[in-house]
Structures are given as structure tokens and as C-alpha cells.
C-alpha positions in Angstrom: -19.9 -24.3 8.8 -15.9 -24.4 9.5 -14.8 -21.2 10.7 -12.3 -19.3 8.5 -9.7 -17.5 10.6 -8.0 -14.1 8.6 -5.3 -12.3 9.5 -4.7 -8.8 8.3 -1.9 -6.8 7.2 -1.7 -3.6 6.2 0.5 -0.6 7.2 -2.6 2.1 7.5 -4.9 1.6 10.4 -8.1 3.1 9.0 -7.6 0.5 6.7 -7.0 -2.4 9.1 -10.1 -1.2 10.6 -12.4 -1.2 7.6 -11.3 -4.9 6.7 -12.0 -6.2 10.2 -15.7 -4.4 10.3 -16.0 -6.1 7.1 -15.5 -9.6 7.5 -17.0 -10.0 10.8 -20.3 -9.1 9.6 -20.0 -12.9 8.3 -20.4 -15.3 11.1 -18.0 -18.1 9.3 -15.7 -15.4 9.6 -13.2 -14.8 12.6 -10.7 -11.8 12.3 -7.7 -13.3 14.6 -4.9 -10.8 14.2 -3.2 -8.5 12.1 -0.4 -6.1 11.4 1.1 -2.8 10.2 4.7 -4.5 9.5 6.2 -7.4 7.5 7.8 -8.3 10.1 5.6 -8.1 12.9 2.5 -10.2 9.9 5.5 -13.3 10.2 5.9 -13.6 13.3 2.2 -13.4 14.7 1.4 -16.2 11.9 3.6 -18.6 12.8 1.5 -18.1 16.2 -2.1 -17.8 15.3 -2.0 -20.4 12.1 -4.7 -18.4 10.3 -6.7 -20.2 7.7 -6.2 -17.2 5.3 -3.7 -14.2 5.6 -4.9 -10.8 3.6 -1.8 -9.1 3.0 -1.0 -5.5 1.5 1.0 -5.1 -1.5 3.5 -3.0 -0.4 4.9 -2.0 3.1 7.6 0.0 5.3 9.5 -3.0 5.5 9.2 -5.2 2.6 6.1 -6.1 0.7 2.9 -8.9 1.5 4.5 -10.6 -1.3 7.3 -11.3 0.9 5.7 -12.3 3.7 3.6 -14.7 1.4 6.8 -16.5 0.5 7.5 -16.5 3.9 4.6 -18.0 4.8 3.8 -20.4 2.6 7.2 -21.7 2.6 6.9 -22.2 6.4 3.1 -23.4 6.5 1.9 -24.4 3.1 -1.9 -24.6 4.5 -2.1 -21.3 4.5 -3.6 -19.5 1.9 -2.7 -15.8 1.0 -4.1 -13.5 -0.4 -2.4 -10.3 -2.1 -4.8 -7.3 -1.9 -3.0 -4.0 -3.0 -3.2 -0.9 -4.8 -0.9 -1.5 -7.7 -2.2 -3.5 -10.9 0.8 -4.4 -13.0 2.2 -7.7 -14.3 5.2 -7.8 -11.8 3.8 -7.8 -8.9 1.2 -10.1 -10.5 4.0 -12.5 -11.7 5.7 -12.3 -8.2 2.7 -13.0 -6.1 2.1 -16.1 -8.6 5.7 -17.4 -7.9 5.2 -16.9 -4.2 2.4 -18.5 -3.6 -0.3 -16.5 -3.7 -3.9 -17.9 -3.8 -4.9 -15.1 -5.0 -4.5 -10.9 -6.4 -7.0 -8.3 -6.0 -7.1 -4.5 -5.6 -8.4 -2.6 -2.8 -10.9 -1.3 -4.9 -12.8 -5.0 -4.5 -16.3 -4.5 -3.0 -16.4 -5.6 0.5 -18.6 -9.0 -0.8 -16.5 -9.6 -3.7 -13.6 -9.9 -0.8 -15.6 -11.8 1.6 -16.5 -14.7 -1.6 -12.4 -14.3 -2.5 -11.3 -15.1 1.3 -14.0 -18.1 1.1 -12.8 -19.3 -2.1 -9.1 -19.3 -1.5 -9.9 -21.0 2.0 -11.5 -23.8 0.4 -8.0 -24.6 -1.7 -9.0 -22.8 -4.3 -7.2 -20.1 -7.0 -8.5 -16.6 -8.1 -6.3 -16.6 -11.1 -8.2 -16.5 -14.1 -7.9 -17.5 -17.1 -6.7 -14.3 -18.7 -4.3 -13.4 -15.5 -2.9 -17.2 -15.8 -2.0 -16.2 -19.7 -0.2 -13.8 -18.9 1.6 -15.6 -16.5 2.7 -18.2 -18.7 3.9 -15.6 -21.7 6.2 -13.7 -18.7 7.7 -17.4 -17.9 8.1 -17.8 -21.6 9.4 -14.3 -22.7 10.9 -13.5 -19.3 10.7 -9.8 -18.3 10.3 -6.7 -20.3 13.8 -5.2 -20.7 13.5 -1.8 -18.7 14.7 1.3 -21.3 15.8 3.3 -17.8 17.9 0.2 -16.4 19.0 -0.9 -20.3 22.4 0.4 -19.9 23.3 -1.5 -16.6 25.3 -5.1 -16.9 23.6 -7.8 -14.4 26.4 -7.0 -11.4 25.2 -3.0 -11.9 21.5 -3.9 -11.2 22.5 -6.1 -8.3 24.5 -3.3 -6.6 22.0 -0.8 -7.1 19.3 -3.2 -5.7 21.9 -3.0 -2.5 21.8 0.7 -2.4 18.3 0.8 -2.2 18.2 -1.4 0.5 20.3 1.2 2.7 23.5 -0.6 2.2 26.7 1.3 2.6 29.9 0.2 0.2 31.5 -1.6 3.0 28.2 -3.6 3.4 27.3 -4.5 -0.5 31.3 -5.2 -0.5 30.9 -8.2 1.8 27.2 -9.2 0.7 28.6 -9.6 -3.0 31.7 -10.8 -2.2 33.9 -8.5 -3.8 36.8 -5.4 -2.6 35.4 -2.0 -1.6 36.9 -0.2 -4.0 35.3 -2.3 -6.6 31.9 -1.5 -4.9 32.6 2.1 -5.6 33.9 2.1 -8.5 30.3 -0.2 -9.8 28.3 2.5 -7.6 30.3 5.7 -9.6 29.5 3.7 -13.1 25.8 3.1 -12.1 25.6 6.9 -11.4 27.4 7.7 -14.7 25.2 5.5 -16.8 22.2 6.9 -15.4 23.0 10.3 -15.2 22.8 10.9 -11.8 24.6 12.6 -8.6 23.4 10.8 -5.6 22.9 7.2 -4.2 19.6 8.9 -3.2 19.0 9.5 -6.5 20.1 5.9 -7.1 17.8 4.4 -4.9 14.7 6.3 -5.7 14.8 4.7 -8.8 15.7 1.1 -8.1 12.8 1.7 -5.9 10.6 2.5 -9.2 12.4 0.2 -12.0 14.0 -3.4 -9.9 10.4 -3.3 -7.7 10.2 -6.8 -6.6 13.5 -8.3 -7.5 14.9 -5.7 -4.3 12.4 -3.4 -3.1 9.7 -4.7 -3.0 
């Protein structure tokens, strides 16, 4: 029986934890690493070559989704698997286009997980037939047109993206090529459109409508 090697990541410990106790009940099973950060998760996979990396939805610093584009990109053998919190057709669509073996929620029963890690190690997909539809409609119909981000143009969105990641004028200025002034003067038509006071404000809800495309 080959030995499946799993890396973890998730930013809660107790969680971590729980997934380790888990899987090494199996004896094709070997836990090899894991993490609380994106960034730490890519650069202890590039070392340990896991056959299968578990990754959390969301995170501090970017999202498992991200990482699984990472990964996959850099090391196409191996297979990731997407196990969050959230169920909804973005982060669904996005794990798809990254990669992803597979999507499951935490609320999975710990042998439901163990036959998912086995099945995406042996090159195989969790998507069924009813996720896979609705895959295909979102690459036909593209995305839902968001009523709260409706009256932004396509520079708008991108700009607020930017402020959600932290970036100050000066900084969006020279990652979209354009005068500072023109940065602030997109940033005070954003806050306009929307109705709101702050870049705090502005961020907090990129953070809930762009998900993915930025935030992540």
C-alpha cells in the first residue's frame, strides 16, 4: 500500500490538531507538515513534495485557493484539496480554475475526508456531477453582476481591490500605472458611488463583494 503524504494548512491550531489525529489513525496515511500561513504552506511544499495538500479556504494572508494555484502551477503532481467553511459558487468556481482536486466543508466526517484525501491521491476528482454543472453555466454566463458593486466601472473595482489589499495611493498609482491624483480622485468616486466615508469602509466591503478576484 503506497503511502499518501498530507500536508495541512489551516490558520487555527485546534484545528490543525484535529486533522493530524485524524488521518494518522490510517496507516497509508503520513501527516508530513503543515501550516497556519499561506505563505509559510508554499514554502514548506516546495520542500516536503506531499502527495496531497489539505488547504483552508481562507487565511490571514491570502486564501488555500491561492496557494493551490501556487502549487499546482509549480508541482502539478500534487493534488489539493480545498476544505473550508464557506459553500458558495465563487470560491467553488475559483478552486476549479486553480486546480483543485477537490471542495469540501469542514463539516465532512473525519472518514468521508480520509476516502476524499485517498481519492484525489489516486488522480482522481471530487467534483460531481451537479458541482461540475454549475461550473460550466458560471464559464458560460460569467459572474453574477453584484447590485452593491453595480455602480462601479471595471478601473473602480480594480482600485478598490488595491485598497483592500492595504495599498496607499502612491502604491495603487504605480501598480496601475496611472498619476496619484488620478488614484484619488477614482478612490473619492468609489466612496461617492457607494456611499461611504472611509477607505476602511472601502475595504470592508471589497473584502465581502470582489472575494477572490483580490481578497481572497
Amino acid at each position: 500500500m503506497a503511502m499518501i503524504r498530507v500536508f495541512i494548512l489551516d490558520d487555527h491550531e485546534i484545528v490543525r490538531n484535529g486533522l493530524r489525529q485524524t488521518l494518522e489513525r490510517h496507516e497509508d496515511i503520513e501527516v508530513v507538515g503543515e501550516a497556519g500561513l499561506a505563505a509559510e504552506a508554499l514554502r514548506r511544499i516546495a520542500a516536503l513534495r506531499p502527495t496531497v495538500a489539505v488547504l483552508d479556504g481562507r487565511l490571514p494572508d491570502g486564501s488555500g485557493i491561492d496557494v493551490c494555484r501556487e502549487v499546482r502551477s509549480q508541482f502539478p503532481e500534487i493534488a489539493c484539496l480545498i476544505l473550508t467553511s464557506y459553500d458558495d459558487d465563487e470560491a467553488l468556481f475559483a478552486a476549479i480554475m486553480a486546480g483543485a482536486a477537490g471542495y469540501v466543508l469542514k463539516e465532512i466526517r473525519g472518514n468521508d475526508l480520509v476516502g476524499a484525501i485517498r481519492s484525489v491521491a489516486r488522480g482522481e476528482s471530487l467534483l460531481s456531477p451537479s458541482v461540475t454543472s454549475r461550473v460550466l453555466s458560471r464559464l458560460r454566463e460569467g459572474p453574477a453582476e453584484d447590485p452593491v458593486l453595480a455602480p462601479l466601472n471595471p478601473r473602480e473595482r480594480e482600485v478598490l481591490g488595491l485598497i483592500a489589499e492595504g495599498l496607499t495611493n502612491r502604491q495603487i498609482a504605480g501598480r496601475v500605472h496611472l498619476s496619484e491624483k488620478t488614484v484619488k480622485n477614482y478612490v473619492s468616486s468609489i466612496l461617492d458611488k457607494l456611499g461611504l466615508s472611509s477607505r476602511t469602509q472601502a475595504a470592508v466591503i471589497a473584502y465581502k463583494h470582489l472575494g477572490g478576484e483580490h481578497t481572497s
